[in-house]
N, C-alpha and C positions, 0 to 999 in steps of 0.2 A: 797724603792729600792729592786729588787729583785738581787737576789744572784744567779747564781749555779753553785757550785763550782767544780759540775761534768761535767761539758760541754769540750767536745773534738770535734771538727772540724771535724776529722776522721771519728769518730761515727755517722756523722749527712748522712743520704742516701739523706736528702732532699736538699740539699746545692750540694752534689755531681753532682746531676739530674739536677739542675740548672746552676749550671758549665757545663754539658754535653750540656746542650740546647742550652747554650749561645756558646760554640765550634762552636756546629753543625751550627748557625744561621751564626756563623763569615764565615765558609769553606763556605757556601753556597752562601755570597755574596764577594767569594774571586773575586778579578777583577774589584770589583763595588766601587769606593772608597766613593760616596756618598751615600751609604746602609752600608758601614762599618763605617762611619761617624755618621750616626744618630742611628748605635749600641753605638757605643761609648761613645754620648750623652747622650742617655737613660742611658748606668751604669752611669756616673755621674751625672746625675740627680736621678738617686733611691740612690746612695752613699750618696749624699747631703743630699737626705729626711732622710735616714737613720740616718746618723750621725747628724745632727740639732734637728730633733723628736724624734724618740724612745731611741734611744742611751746616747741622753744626758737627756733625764730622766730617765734612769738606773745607772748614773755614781754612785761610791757608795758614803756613806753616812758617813763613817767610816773609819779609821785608816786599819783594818785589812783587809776591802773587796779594801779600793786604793793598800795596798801592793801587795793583788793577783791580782788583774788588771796589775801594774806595771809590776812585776816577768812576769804574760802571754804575754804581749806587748814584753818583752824582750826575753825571751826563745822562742816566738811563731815565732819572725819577724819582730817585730814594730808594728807600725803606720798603718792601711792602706790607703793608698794615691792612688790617680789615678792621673800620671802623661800628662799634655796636650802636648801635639808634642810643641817646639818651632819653627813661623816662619822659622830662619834663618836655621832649618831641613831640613824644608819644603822646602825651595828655595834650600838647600844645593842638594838636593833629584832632584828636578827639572831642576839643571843646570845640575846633572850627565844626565839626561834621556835626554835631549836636545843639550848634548856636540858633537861637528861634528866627535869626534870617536865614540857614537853610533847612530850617525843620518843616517841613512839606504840612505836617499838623496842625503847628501853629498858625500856617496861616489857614488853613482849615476852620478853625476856632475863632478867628480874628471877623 
């Protein structure tokens, strides 16, 4: 297992640049919910690959490198998870957008 114990998130310009890319790709298909959809897919599926491959054969091997793992998970944030929309959001979302106080028709009709 590799170790490094100097690793700061902060530090890294190339994590940053990819966080800016993936911004930029989100604004670009603001609107499009099935372009933001199969963004969203893609981060969990490199999240998956990530944490399944590389990640879990770096987990440490040792007493001292689990406690600085731990300690960083805790001071850092946690966990990282990618949380999936629940249906009942989803519909929740979809009955406001379709409710006849903002259905543009019905008051049309009214």
């Amino acid at each position: 297992m590799k170790h490094d114990t100097d690793f700061d998130s902060k530090q890294q310009p190339e994590l940053q640049a990819i966080a800016n890319t993936i911004r930029a790709l989100a604004e670009k298909r603001q609107g499009n919910s099935l372009a933001l959809l199969a963004l969203l897919r893609t981060l969990e599926q490199l999240h998956r690959e990530i944490q399944e491959g590389v990640f879990q054969a770096s987990l440490p091997d040792n007493r001292q490198a689990l406690y600085a793992l731990l300690k960083d998970i805790e001071e850092e944030g946690g966990w990282p998870y990618i949380d999936r929309m629940k249906l009942r959001s989803l519909l929740v979302n979809l009955s406001d957008t379709f409710s006849p106080t903002n259905n543009p028709e019905s008051e049309q009709q009214a």
